[in-house]
N, C-alpha and C positions, 0 to 999 in steps of 0.2 A: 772763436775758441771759448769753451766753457772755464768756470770757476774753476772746478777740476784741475782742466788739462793748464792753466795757469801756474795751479797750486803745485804740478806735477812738475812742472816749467821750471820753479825755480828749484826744486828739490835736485832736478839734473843738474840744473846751473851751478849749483854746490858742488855735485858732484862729479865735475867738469876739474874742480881746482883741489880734490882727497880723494885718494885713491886706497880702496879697500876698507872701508869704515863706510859702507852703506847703511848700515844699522842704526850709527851713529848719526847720522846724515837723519834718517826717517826720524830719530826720538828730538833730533832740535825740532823738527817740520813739527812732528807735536806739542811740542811742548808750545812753543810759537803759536799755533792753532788752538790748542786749549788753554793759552792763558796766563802759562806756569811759568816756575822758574828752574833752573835744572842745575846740578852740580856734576860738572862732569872729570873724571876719574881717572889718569893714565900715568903711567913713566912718560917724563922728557922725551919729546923729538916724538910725540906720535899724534900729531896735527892737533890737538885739544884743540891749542887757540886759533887755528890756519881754519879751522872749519868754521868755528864763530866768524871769525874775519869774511869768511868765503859766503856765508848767508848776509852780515849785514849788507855788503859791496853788491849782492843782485837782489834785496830790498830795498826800499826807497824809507829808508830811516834814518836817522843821527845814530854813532856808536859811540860808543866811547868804551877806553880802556883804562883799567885801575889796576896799576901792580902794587899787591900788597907787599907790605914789607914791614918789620919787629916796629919803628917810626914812625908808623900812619898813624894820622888823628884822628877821629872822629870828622871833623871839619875838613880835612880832607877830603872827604871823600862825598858828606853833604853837602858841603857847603856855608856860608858864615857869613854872617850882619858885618858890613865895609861902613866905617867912617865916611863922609862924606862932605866936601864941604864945597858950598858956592857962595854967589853973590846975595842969593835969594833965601841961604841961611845952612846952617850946616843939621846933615841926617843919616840916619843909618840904612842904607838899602842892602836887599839880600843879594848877594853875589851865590847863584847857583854854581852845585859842585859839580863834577864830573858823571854822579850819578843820574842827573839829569839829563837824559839822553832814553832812547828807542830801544834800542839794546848796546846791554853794562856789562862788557868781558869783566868779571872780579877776577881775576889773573894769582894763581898761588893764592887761593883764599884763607887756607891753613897759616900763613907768614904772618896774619894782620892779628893783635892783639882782643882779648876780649869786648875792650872798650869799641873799637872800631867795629866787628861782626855784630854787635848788639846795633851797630845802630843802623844795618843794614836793614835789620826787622821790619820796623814797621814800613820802611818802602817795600818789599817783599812781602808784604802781609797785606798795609791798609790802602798800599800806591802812594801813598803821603810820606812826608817827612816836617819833623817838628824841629826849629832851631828859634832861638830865645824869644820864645813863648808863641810863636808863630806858624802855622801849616800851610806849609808849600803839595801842592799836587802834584803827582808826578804826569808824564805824558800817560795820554789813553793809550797810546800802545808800548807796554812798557815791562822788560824781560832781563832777569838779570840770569846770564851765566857765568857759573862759580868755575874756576877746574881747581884741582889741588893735587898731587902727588902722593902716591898711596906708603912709598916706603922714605921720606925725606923726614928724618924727626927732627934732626937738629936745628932751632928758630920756627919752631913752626907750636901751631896750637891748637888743637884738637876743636873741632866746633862742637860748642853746644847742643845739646838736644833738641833743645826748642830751635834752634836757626835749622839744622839738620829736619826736622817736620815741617818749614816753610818749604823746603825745595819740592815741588811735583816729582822727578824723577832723578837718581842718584845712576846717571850713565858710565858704566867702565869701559875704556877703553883698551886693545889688547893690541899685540903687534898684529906688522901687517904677514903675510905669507912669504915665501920667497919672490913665488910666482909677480907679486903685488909691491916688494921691494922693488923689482928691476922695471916697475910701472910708476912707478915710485921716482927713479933718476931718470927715466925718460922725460915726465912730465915737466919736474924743476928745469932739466936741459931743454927743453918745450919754449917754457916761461923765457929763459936766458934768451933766447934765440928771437923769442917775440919781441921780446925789451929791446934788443940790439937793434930788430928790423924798424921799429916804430923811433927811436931814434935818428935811427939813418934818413926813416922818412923827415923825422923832421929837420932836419940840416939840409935836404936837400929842398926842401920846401914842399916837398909830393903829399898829397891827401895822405891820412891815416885810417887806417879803418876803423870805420865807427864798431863801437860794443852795444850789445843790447841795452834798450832802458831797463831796470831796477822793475820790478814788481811792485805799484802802488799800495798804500797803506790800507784802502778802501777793499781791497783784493782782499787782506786777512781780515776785515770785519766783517766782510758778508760772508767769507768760509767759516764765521765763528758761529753765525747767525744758521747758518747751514745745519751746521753740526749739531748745535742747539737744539733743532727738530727733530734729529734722529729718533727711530723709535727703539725704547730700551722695554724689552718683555719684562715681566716680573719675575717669571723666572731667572733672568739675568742677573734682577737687582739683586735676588736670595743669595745668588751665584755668590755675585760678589762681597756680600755682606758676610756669609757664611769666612769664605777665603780671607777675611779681616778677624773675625771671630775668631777662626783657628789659629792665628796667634798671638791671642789673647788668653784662649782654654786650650794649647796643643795637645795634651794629655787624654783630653776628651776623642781625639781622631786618630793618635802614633803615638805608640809608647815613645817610639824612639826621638817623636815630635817632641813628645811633654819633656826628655831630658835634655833637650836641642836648644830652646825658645825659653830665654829669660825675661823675657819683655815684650810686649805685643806691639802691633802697631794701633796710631791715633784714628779715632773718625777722619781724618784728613785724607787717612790711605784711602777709606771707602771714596771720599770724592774724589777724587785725583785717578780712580781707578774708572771709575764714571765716564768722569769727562776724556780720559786718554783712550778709554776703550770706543768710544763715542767717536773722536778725531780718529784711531787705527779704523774702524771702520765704514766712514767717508773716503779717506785715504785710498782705501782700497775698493771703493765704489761701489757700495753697501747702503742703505738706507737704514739698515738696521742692526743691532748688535751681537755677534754670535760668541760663542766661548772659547773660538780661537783669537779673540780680538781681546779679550780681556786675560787670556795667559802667555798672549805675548806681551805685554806690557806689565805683569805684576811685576816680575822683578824687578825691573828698573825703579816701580812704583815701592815696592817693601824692603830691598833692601838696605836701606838706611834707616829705617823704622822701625826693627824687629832688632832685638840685643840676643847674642847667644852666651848660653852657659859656659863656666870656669869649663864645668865637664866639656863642651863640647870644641869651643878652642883648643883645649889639649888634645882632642885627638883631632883637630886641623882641619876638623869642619867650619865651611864659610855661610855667609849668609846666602846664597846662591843656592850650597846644597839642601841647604832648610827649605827654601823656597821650591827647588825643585819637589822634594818630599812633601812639602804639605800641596805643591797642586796636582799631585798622585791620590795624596789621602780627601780630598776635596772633591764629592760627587760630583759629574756634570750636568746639566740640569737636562 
């Protein structure tokens, strides 16, 4: 079996346990693959965290889960110098925090105070973390997904801008279909049924059926290493560079651009658009980069990055419809 069909392996395996969120499903596979970190975006009850859960359980990683809440501390959530005392004298050893793991469900990442999101940064930025006067590393493979709730304001706190430009990809989630609802209670009645049977096996003493191994770690660093070779034309890099520019000067490409787009996005976009356009096509078993591969991924990549006008909120344009508009106004190469 090739790296590929591996990489494809566990993508189904995900999507074995969320039904109707394939999209979803492919932007963790990327984000995973390139590197990043992702903030992903729904109403209650529409798998956010089921799907994290559902990739780390067929990766061979450590998870760990942080539910924010108005209470958390900083130390919480890194972690904190412990007392210590023996025979051989007493000292302070770092007791790692919960952050410390493969992949970091941030669970309601809006709930957690200023103090606590800042100090997600530098692990989300340098892979380090710093606690009294010391830097701990984080694992090499090492991925924090955020969710948060797009209409819950009460105890909650807007993230900053700068943690908002660490995330690679700002993923929303929508409901499922009908169709995809009643696929939906089948599956959980699935699960119930599995649980009962595997149960029964064990009381009665009868073998259980084994579950596939996990996807080894070494799997995602030769697919990063893969991707890494891709060949990016120049044309592309323009592509993309251009598509970051435009909202920086929208005015320069749509009027209707320039009254839309109050804030551009960072040089981060251009990387983030790189390396995701680079992961969509391997994924799709491509050696090389086309411009279908980098306008499927911009939004996810810009819209957390780009501010829109007083003007354009009032008339109930989202960052979605800017995005759509400017990769209209954006020659293909």
């Amino acid at each position: 079996m090739s790296l590929l069909e591996d990489i494809r392996g566990l993508e189904a395996a995900v999507g074995e346990s969320i039904v109707g969120q394939r999209e979803v499903i492919r932007r963790l596979l990327i984000g995973l693959l390139a590197g990043g970190n992702l903030l992903i975006e729904g109403l209650p009850g529409l798998a956010k965290t089921r799907a994290v859960k559902a990739m780390a359980r067929n990766l061979e990683a450590d998870f760990s889960r942080i539910q924010f809440t108005p209470d958390l501390l900083p130390s919480d959530v890194t972690g904190s110098e412990i007392y210590h005392q023996s025979e051989q004298g007493s000292v302070f050893r770092f007791q790692p925090g919960p952050l410390f793991a493969n992949l970091v469900l941030a669970d309601e990442i809006n709930r957690a105070p200023a103090k606590v999101q800042s100090a997600l940064l530098e692990a989300m930025e340098e892979r380090q973390v710093t606690v009294a006067g010391k830097t701990h590393l984080m694992p090499e493979l090492f991925m924090v997904l955020a969710t948060q709730n797009p209409i819950e304001q009460e105890g909650t706190y807007p993230l900053p801008e700068a943690q908002m430009d660490r995330f690679m990809m700002h993923v929303r989630v929508d409901y499922p279909s009908r169709e995809e609802e009643v696929d939906v209670i089948r599956l959980v009645r699935q699960e119930e049924q599995a649980k009962a049977a595997r149960d029964a096996a064990a009381e009665g003493d009868r073998p259980v059926v084994a579950t596939p191994a996990p996807l080894a770690q070494s799997a995602i660093f030769a697919a990063r290493r893969e991707i890494a070779m891709l060949h990016v034309a120049e044309a592309m890099e323009q592509y993309m560079a251009t598509l970051v520019d435009a909202t920086r000067h929208p005015a320069d490409f749509s009027e209707e651009l320039g009254r839309a787009i109050e804030l551009g996005a960072s040089p981060r976009a251009s990387l983030a658009l790189d390396r995701c356009a680079r992961t969509h096509a391997w994924l799709e078993g491509r050696d090389y980069v086309d411009p279908q591969d980098v306008q499927q991924v911009a939004p996810d990549v810009l819209r957390h990055r780009i501010a829109l006008s007083f003007e354009a909120q009032g008339q109930g344009m989202t960052s979605d419809d800017a995005i759509a508009t400017l990769l209209g106004c954006v020659a293909l190469p």
